[in-house]
N, C-alpha and C positions, 0 to 999 in steps of 0.2 A: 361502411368500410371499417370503421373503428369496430363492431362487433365482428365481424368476419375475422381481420386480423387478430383479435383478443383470441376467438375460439380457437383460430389455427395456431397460437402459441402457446395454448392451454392443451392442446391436444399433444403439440410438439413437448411439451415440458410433462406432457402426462396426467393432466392437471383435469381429469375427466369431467367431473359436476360442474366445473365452472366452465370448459368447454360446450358441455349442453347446454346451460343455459343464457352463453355468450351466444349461440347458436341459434338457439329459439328467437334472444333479443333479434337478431340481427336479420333475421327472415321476418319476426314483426315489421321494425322500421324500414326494413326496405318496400313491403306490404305498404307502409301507408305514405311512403317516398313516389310509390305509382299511383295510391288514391289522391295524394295532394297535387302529383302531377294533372291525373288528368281532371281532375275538379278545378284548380287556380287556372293552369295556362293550358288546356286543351280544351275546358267549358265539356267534357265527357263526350268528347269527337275522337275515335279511333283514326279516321283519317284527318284530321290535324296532326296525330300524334305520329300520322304513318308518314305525313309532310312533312313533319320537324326533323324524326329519322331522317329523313333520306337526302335535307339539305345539310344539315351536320355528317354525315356519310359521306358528299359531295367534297365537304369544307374539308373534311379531316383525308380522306382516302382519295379523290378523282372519282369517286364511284357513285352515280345517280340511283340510289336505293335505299326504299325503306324498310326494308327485309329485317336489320337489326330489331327490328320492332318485336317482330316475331321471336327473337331469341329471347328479347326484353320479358314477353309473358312466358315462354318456356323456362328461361331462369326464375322468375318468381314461382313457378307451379312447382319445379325439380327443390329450390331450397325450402318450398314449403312443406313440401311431401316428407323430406330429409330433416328439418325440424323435427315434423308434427311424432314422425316415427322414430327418432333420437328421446323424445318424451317420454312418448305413452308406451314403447315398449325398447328401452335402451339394449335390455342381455341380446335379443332378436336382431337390434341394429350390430350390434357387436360383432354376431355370429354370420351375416352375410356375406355372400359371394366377396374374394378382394378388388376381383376386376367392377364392382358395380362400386365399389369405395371410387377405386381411383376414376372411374369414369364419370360419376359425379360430381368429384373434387376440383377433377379435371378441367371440367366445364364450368362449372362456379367459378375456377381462381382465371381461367379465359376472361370468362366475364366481367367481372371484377377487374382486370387488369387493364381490357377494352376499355370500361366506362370509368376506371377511375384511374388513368394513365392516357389512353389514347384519344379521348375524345374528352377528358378532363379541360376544364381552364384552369392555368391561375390561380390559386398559389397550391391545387389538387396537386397537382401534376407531381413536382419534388415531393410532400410529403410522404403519394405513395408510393413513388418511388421509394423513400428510403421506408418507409413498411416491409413493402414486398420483398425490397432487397435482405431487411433486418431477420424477416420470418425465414428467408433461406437461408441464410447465416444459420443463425439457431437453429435449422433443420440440420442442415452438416454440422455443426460442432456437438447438437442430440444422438448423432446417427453412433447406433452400438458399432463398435471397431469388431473387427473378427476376428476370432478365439484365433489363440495360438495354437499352431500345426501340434498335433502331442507328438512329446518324444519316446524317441524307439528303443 
């Protein structure tokens, strides 16, 4: 959370190389946030991991599934893809579609918000709240104002 948030106000302040590489960190660690997962408390059981999902889904939502699981590997493969090519080829990440910007942004800051706000414990919960609220602030008070109408 702490690298995501970093990169997203390095991005917001324009603050590029350090946004990359807040970027990179933060797809690492979340990278071995799943390996220590499923190594310490899953013993490398996809269905353990698919049972944990879907009793914390039950706890937090009324909803009997482990489906979150599946978003859980498709968020690590999307910010690692989105990393690896924010690296090795930054001008090309620059130059891409906008709708594949916001769509993966999109889904990351979901995600991110899911696992570190809605199904957070303790004392998660407030901090990112006041993050995520912090990073929209700063997104609105960044946002360029629009030119003055010219006169005639």
């Amino acid at each position: 959370m702490s690298y995501y948030a970093l990169a997203a106000g390095a991005w917001i302040l324009r603050r590029s190389e350090m946004a990359r590489w807040a970027w990179a960190a933060g797809a690492l660690c979340f990278l071995l946030h799943v390996v220590a997962a499923f190594w310490a408390v899953h013993h490398w059981s996809h269905t353990s991991a698919f049972e944990e999902t879907a009793r914390q889904t039950l706890a937090s939502t009324g909803v009997d599934s482990g489906f979150g699981l599946w978003l859980n590997y498709l968020f690590a493969i999307v910010w690692t893809a989105d990393a690896a090519m924010l690296l090795i080829a930054p001008e090309r990440y620059a130059l891409r579609a906008r709708w594949l910007t916001w769509a993966v942004h999109g889904f990351l800051l979901f995600m991110v918000a899911n696992g570190a706000i809605f199904f957070a414990h303790s004392p998660m919960r407030p901090a990112s709240i006041a993050v995520l609220s912090g990073l929209v602030l700063l997104a609105l008070l960044r946002r360029p104002s629009k030119p003055a109408p010219a006169a005639q």
